[in-house]
N, C-alpha and C positions, 0 to 999 in steps of 0.2 A: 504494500500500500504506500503511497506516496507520500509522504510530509506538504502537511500545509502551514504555512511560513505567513504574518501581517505583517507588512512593513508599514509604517508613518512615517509623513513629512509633512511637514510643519509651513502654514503660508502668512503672511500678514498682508492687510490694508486697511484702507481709509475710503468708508463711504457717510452719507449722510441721509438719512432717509426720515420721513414723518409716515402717522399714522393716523392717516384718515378718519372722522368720524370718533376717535380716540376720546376717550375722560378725563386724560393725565395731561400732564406737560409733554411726554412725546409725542402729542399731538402738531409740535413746533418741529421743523425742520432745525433737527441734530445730528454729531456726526458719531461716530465712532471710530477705536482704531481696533479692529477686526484682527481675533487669529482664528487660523481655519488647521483644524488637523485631521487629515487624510489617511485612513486605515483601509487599504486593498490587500487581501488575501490569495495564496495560490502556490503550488507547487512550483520550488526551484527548477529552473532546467538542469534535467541532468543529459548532459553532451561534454566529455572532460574535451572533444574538439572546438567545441563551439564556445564562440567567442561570450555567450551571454552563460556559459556553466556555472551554477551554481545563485543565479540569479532568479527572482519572482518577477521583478520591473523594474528597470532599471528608474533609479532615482530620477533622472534627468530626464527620461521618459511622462513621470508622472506628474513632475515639473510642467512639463511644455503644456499635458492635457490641463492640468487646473489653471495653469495659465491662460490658455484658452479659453475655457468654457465660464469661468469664474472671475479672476483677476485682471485680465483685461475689459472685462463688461463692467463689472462693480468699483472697480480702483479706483477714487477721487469721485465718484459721481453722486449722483441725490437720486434717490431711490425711492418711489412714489408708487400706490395703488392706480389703479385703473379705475377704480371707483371713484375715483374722487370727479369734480365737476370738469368738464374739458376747458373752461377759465382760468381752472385753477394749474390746471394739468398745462397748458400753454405759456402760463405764466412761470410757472417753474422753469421750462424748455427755454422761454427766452432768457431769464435772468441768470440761470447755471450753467449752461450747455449741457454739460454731459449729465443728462434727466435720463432712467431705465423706470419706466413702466411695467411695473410687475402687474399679474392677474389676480395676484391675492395682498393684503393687509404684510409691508414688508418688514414681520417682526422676527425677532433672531429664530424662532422655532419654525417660520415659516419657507424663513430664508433658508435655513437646514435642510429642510425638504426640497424645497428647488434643488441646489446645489447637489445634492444626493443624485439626486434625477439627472444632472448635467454631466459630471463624470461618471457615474456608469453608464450611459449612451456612449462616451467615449474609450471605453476600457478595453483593453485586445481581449481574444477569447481567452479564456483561463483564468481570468484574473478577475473577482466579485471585489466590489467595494464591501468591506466590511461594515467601517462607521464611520463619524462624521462628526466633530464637534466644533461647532462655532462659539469662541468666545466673544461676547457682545464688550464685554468690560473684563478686567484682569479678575473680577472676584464672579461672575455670569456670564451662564454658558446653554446652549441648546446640544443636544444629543439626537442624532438619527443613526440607527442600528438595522442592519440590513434582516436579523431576526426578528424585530419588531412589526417586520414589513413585506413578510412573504406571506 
């Protein structure tokens, strides 16, 4: 039987987002400084020829995909529901530029779940995202677990 190995790596950034319709103060466009940790699962290659032996994914691999699908969308931007009125929703666009329209309320539990959903569409075959934890602040955090969600 094959060994199955989780690797993490570890991401940071900075986005700003409000909460539409919201009862608190995060109802005010705020930012935070985001760390995102990546748990993908899978058996090492075993090839002692092959250049990737002894590997699940290569770091720099899973790099480039969170980069992609994540990091380069959310980095520096203001992150807003769909919900909200398209006045409000244009006003943001023109004052911030980089505005990302999500389809749901973008709170750190919900942003976990996108995110989840974004690199595993990107994952080669073999390799399951395990888990997912978005720290919104150094002391809160969201958790998506790929058991919780079969």
């Amino acid at each position: 039987m094959a060994k199955i190995i989780r690797i993490t790596k570890i991401f940071s950034f900075e986005m700003a987002h409000a909460l539409w319709n919201y009862d608190g103060p995060c109802r005010n466009i705020h930012g935070h400084s985001y760390r995102l940790f990546v748990t993908v699962s899978g058996s090492p290659a075993h090839d002692p020829a092959g250049p990737r032996n002894g590997i699940v994914i290569d770091f720099s691999d899973l790099k480039k995909l969170v980069h992609e699908k994540i990091i380069s969308v959310f980095d520096h931007s203001l992150t807003i529901s769909s919900g909200q009125d398209n006045e409000s929703t244009e006003a943001c666009r023109a004052m911030f530029g980089n505005t990302v329209v999500v389809d749901y309320q973008p709170t750190c539990e919900n942003l976990a779940a996108d995110f989840a959903s974004r690199i595993m569409r990107g994952l080669p075959p073999g390799i399951k995202l395990h888990s997912l934890k978005l720290y919104e602040t150094a002391t809160s955090y969201a958790e998506w677990f790929a058991s919780d969600n079969e």
